[in-house]
N, C-alpha and C positions, 0 to 999 in steps of 0.2 A: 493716671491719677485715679485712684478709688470715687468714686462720686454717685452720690445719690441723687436722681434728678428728677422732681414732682411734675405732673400732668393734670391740667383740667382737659376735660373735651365737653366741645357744645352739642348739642344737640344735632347742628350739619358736620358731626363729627370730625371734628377742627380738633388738633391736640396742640395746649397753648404751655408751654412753659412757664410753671409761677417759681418757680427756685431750683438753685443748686447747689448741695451741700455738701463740703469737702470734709478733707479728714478721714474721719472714720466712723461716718452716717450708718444709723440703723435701716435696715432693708435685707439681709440677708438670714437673719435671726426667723423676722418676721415670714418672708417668704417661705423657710421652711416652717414656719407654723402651718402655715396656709396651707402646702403640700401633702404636712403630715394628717390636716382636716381630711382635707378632699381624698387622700388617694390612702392612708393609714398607714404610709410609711414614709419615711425621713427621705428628702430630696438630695444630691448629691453637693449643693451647691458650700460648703463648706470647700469637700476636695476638688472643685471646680478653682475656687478662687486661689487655693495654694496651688494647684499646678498651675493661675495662668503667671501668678507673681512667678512660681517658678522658672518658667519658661522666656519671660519677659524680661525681667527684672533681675532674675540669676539668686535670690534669697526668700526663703520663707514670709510669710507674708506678715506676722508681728514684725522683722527687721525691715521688712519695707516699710513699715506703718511709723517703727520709731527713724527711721531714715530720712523721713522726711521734715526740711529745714525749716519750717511753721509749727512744727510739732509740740515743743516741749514749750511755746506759747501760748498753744492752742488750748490745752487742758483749761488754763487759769480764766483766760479770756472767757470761756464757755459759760463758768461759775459766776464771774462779775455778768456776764450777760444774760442768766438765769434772776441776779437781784440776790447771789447767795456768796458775796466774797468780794473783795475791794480792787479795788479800779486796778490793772495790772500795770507795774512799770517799765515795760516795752510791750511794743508791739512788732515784730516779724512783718514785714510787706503782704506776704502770703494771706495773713488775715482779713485785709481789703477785700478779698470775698466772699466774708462773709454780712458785707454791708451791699442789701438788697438794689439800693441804687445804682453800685459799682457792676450789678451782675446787671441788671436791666441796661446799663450803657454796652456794658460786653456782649450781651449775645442777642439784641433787641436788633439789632440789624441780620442778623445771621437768622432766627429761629422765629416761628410765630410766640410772641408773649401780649400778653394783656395791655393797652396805655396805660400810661405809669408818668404822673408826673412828682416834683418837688413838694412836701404840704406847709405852705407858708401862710400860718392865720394875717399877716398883714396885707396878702393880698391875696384872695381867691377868686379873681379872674379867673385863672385859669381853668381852675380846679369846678369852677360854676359851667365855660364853656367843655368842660370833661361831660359835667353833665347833661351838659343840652344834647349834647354826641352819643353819649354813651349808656343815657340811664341810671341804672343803680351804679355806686362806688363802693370801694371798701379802703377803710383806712388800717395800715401796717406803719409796723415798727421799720426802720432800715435796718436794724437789728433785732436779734431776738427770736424764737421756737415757741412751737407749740401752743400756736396760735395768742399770746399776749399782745394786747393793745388790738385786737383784732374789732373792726367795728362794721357795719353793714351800714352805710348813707344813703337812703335811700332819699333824698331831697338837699333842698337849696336850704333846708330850715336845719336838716342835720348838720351839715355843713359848719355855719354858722354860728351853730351849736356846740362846737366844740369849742374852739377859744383858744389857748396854751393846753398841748399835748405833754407827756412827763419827758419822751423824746424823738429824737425825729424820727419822722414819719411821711410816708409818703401816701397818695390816692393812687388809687386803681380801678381802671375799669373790671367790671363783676364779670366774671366767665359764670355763665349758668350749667353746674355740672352735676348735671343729677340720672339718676336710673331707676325707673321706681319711682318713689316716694322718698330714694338717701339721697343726699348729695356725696359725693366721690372725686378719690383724687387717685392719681397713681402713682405710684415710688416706682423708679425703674433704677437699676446700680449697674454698673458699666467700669469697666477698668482692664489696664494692659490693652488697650482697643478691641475690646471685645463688650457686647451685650452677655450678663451674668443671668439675669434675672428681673420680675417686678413682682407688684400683688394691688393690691387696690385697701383704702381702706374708705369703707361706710361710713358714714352718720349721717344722725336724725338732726343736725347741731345746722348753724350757719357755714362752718367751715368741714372740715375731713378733720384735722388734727387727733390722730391718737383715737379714730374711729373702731371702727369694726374689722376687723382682717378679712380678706377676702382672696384666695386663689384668681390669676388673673388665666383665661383661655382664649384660643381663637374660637369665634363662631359665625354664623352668617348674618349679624346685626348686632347691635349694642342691646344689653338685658341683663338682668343673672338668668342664671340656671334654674334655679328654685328662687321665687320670691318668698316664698313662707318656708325660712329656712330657721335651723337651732344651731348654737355658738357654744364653743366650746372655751373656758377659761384655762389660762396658764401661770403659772409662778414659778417663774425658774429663771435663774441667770441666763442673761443674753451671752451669745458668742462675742459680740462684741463689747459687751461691759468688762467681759474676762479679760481678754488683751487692752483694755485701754485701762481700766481701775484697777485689774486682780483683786485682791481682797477691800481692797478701800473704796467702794463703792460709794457715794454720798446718798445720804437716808435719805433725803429730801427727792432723790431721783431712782427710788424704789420701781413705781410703776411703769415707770420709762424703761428701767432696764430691765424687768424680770415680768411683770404683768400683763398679756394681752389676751381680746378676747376674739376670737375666728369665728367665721363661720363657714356654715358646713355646704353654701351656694360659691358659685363660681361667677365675676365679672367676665360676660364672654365681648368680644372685641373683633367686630370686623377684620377679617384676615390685612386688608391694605391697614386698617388704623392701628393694628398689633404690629405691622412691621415698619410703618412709619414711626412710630415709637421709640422700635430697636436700634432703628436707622437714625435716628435725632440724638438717642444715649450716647452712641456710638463717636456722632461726630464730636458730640459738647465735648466728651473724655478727651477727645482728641485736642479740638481746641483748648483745654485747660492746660494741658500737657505740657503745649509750648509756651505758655504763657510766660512772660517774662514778668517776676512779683513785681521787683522794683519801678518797671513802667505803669505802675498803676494808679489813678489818682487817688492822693488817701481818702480814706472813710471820715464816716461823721464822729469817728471815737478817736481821732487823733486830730480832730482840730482843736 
């Protein structure tokens, strides 16, 4: 299965799983931005991924994409859960993970990820003893991109502060994941049991979402390359907006598919935390692979 799969790392270079995103996740687009920053020429990873679908899967990798039985779901689902299109009427089993609770019960035992519990304003026991544990929180949506609903809790006052959320939502403990002066996450994409590719992206923001592009390297410590680095912008259709929209792109999701901005330093990555990384993509692809949709427990959008 194609999958994109995001990284905090701490500070004692711990790499924590905060999501994984199915379908047909952006990360390959991006990565050759990165590439073509840093090194001035277009990385391979386009004809990487058709020959591994080739080789794998036995069909070009658009007929894999539309091959798969969540698929002609998934588009609608996306828009109703952007806030831009009405409630879909089915839902495909396959969807169930894209509800962040359903992934944190799946691979919460297998992978290091963040505590994570249910966020229930009628009782935050729990969510108080997160705190007393854990320090800062962050409140998420079970659903949802691009950082919405995204909040920083920094106490027992924020907490309580909030009241009725628009929808569910869960708490989490904070992975403090900064380099620098950015904080940073990492996309890493994985498919046919193979590691494809990652990149990193910056920001100056609470969260990474839709940051800074950044080529990802091995080096002998956690750093960039250059801190006082210059970024380069882009506007041009995504590899993946083309197979998945062709021409019908939604306006509303302009920046998402065509706009990024790079820069010209590289996130370097301890040699063991760069292949612990590859090695983590590797397996999740795996374990999605076999997943059986139907054993899943439904999501918070089908109760």
């Amino acid at each position: 299965m194609y999958l994109g799969i995001d990284f905090l790392v701490t500070a004692q270079l711990e790499p924590y799983v905060i999501e994984v995103n199915v379908g047909l996740p952006g990360g390959a687009q991006e990565y050759d931005r990165a590439h073509r920053v840093r090194y001035g020429k277009s990385s391979d990873i386009f004809r990487r991924i058709e020959q591994t679908c080739v080789n794998v899967y036995g069909k070009p990798f658009r007929e894999y994409i539309y091959s798969l039985p969540f698929i002609e779901s998934l588009k609608p689902f996306k828009i109703w859960m952007d806030g831009m299109g009405p409630y879909p009427d089915t839902f495909h089993p396959g969807l169930r993970l894209e509800d962040k609770w359903i992934q944190y019960q799946l691979l919460s035992p297998r992978v290091r990820m963040p505590e994570t519990l249910l966020y229930d304003p009628s009782d935050l026991a729990p969510a108080q003893e997160l705190f007393r544990k854990k320090g800062t929180l962050v409140l998420k949506g079970r659903v949802g991109r691009g950082g919405r609903h995204f909040q920083m809790l920094a106490g027992h006052a924020d907490l309580s502060a909030l009241g009725t959320v628009p929808r569910a939502c869960l708490v989490q403990e904070h992975i403090k994941s900064k380099v620098d002066r950015y904080v940073f996450s990492i996309r890493s994409i994985a498919f046919g049991g193979e590691f494809m590719c990652m990149y990193a992206n910056l920001s100056l923001r609470a969260y990474s979402n839709h940051g800074i592009l950044a080529f990802v390297s091995e080096g002998t410590g956690l750093g960039l390359s250059e801190s006082d680095f210059s970024t380069t912008h882009f506007s041009e259709k995504s590899w993946e907006s083309e197979i998945w929209f062709g021409a019908d792109d939604p306006p509303y999701l302009r920046h998402n598919l065509y706009e990024d901005e790079v820069a010209s330093t590289a996130l370097c990555l301890p040699e063991s935390l760069y292949t612990e990384v590859i090695q983590l993509s590797v397996k999740i692809e795996r374990w999605y692979e076999a997943i059986d949709h139907s054993s899943l427990p439904k999501a918070c959008f089908e109760q």
